[in-house]
C-alpha positions in Angstrom: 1.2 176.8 54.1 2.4 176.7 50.9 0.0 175.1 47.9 2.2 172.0 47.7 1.3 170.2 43.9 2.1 166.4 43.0 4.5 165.5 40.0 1.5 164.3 38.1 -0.2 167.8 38.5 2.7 169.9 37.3 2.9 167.6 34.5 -0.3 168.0 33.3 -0.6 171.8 34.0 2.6 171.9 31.6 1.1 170.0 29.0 -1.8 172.1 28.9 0.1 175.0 29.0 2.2 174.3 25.9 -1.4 173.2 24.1 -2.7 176.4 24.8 0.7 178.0 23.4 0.1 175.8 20.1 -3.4 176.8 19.8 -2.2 180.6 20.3 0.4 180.5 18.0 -1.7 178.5 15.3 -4.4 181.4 15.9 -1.9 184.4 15.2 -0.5 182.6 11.9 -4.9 182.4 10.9 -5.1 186.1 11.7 -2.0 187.1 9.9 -3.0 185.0 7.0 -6.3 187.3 7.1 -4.7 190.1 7.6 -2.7 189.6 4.4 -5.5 187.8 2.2 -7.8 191.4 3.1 -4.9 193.6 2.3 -4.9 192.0 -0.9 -8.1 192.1 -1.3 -8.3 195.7 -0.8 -4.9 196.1 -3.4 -7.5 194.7 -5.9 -10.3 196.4 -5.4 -8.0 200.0 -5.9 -6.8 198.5 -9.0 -10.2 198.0 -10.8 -11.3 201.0 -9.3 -8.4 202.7 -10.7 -8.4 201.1 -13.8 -12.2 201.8 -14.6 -11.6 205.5 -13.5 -8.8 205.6 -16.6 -10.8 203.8 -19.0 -14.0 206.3 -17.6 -11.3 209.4 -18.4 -9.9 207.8 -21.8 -13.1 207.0 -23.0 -14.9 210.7 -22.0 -11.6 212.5 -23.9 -12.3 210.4 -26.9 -16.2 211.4 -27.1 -15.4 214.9 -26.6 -13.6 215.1 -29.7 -16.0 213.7 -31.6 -18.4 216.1 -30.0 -16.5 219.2 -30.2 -15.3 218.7 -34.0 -19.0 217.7 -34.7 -20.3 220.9 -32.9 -18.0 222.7 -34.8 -19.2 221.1 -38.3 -22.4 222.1 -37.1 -21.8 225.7 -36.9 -19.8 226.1 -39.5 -22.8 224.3 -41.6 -25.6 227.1 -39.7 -23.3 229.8 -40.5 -21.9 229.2 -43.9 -24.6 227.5 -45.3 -22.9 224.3 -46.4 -24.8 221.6 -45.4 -24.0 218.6 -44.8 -20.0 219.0 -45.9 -19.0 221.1 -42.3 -20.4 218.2 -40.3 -18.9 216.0 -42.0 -15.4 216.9 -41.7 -15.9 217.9 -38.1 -16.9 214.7 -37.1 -13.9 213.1 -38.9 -11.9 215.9 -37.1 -13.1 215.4 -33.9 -12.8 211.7 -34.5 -8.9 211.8 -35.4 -8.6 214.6 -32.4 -9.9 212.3 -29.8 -7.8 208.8 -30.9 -4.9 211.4 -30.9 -6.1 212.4 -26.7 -6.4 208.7 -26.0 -3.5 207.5 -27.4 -1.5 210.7 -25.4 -3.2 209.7 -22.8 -2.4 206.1 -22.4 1.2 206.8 -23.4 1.1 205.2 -27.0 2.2 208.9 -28.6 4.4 211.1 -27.4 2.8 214.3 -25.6 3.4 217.5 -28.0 7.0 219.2 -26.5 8.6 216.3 -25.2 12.2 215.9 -24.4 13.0 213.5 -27.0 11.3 215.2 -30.2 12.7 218.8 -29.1 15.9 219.0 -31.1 19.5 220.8 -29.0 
C-alpha cells in the first residue's frame, strides 16, 4: 500500500519545505558575512602587528646610532684625553647617522648605490 497524502498535506509539507530553504539560505549569507568580517579582522590585526614591528625596527636603528657615535665619543674621550669634546660630537654623529638609517629605511632617502644616483 502505498502512503497516499491529501492535497492539503503536500501543500503544507511544500511550504515548510521552501521556509526551511529561506532559513538555510539566510543562515549561509550570516556565515559568509562572518567569515568575511573575521578575515578582515585578522587583515587588521597583521597590519598593526606589522606596522608596530617597523616602527619597533625604525626606532631601534635610530637609538643605535646615537649609541654607537656616543660610545665612540666616549672612547675617543678615555683614550685621547679630551673630555667632554669626543662625546660631544659622537652623539651629534650618531644622532645625524641614525635620522640618515630611519629615513633609508622608511624610503624618504635614497639607499647609498641606487640606480638612479649611479651616473652611465
Amino acid at each position: 500500500m502505498a502512503d497516499r497524502r491529501t492535497p492539503d498535506e503536500e501543500a503544507g509539507m511544500t511550504e515548510r519545505l521552501r521556509q526551511l530553504g529561506e532559513r538555510i539560505g539566510e543562515a549561509g549569507v550570516r556565515r559568509e558575512q562572518q567569515a568575511h568580517d573575521l578575515r578582515e579582522q585578522e587583515v587588521d590585526t597583521q597590519k598593526r602587528a606589522s606596522n608596530l614591528a617597523r616602527g619597533f625596527q625604525l626606532s631601534g636603528e635610530f637609538v643605535a646610532g646615537i649609541l654607537l657615535g656616543g660610545g665612540a665619543g666616549w672612547a675617543i674621550d678615555y683614550f685621547a684625553g679630551i673630555s667632554p669634546w669626543g662625546m660631544i660630537v659622537g652623539l651629534l654623529l650618531g644622532f645625524a647617522a641614525g635620522t640618515l638609517n630611519v629615513m633609508r629605511s622608511a624610503g624618504v632617502v635614497a639607499q647609498q648605490g641606487s640606480s638612479w644616483t649611479k651616473k652611465d
